[in-house]
C-alpha positions in Angstrom: 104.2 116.1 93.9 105.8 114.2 97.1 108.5 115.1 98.4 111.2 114.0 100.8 114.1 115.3 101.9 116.5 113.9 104.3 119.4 116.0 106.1 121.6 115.6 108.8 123.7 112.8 108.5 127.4 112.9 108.5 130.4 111.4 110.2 130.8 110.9 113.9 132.8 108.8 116.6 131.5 106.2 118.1 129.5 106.9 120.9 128.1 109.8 119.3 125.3 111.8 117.9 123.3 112.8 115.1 119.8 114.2 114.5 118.3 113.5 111.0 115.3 115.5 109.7 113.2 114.5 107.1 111.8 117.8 105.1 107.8 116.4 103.5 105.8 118.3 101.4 103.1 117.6 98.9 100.9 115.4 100.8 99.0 116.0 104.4 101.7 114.8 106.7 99.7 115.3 109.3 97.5 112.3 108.9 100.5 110.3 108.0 102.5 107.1 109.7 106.2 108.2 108.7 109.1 105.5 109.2 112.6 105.6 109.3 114.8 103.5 107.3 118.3 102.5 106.7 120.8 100.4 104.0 124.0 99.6 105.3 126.8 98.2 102.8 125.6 95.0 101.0 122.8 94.6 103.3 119.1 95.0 102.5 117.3 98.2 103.4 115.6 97.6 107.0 113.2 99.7 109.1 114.2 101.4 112.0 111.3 103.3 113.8 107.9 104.6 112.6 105.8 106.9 113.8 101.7 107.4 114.1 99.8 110.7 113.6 99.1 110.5 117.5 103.1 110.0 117.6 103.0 106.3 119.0 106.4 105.1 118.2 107.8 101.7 117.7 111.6 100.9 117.1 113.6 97.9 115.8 115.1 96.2 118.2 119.0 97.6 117.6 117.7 101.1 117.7 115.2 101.0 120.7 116.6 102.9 123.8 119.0 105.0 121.6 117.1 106.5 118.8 114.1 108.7 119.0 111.8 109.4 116.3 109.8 112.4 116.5 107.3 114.4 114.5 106.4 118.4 114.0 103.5 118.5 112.2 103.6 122.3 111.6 106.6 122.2 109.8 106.0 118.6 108.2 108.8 116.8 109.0 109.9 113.7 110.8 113.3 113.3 112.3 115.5 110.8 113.8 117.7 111.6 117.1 120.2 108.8 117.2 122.2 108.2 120.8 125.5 106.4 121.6 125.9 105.7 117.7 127.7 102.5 117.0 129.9 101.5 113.3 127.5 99.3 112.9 125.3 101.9 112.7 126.7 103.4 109.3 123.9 103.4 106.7 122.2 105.9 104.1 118.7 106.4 106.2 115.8 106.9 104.5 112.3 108.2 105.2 109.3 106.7 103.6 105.1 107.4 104.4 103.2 104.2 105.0 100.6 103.5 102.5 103.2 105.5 99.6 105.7 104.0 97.5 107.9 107.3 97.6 111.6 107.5 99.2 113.8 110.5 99.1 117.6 110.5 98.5 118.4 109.4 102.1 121.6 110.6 103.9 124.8 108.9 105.0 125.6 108.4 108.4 128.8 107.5 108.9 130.3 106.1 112.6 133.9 106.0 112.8 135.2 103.1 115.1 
């Protein structure tokens, strides 16, 4: 069945860093749009950054210029390099694949101010 696995969140300064991978399996990623989404406290989930099979990106507004989504197709997983991190930023992220009503556990980012 379909799988997703997010990793890498965690808790970090402000102003830092973290790099979130998205482990996929039980599907051809390869042909997939992948996108990144987060659910901060009380708020609804939104959509960060997505990303084509020909890896043509777009990002949300707040994350353009400071997070990078990327893809490795041989290992099937999408990840999310997130720059100059802000409290704001705190959220359980979540991957999803366009076109599939599937989400995996998500993991916690946490940005200390």
């Amino acid at each position: 069945q379909v799988q997703l696995v997010e990793s890498g969140g965690g808790l970090v300064p402000a102003g830092g860093y973290l790099k979130l991978s998205c482990a996929t399996s039980g599907f051809d990623f390869s042909i997939k749009t992948m996108r990144w989404y987060r659910q901060r406290p009380g708020k609804e989930r939104e959509w960060v950054a997505h990303i084509t099979p020909t890896s043509t990106t777009t990002y949300a507004t707040f994350a353009r210029g400071r997070f990078t989504i990327s893809r490795d197709d041989a290992k099937s997983t999408v990840y999310l390099q997130m720059n100059d991190l802000k409290p704001e930023d705190s959220a359980m992220y979540f991957c999803t694949i366009v076109g599939m009503p599937v989400w995996g556990q998500g993991t916690q980012v946490t940005v200390a101010s």
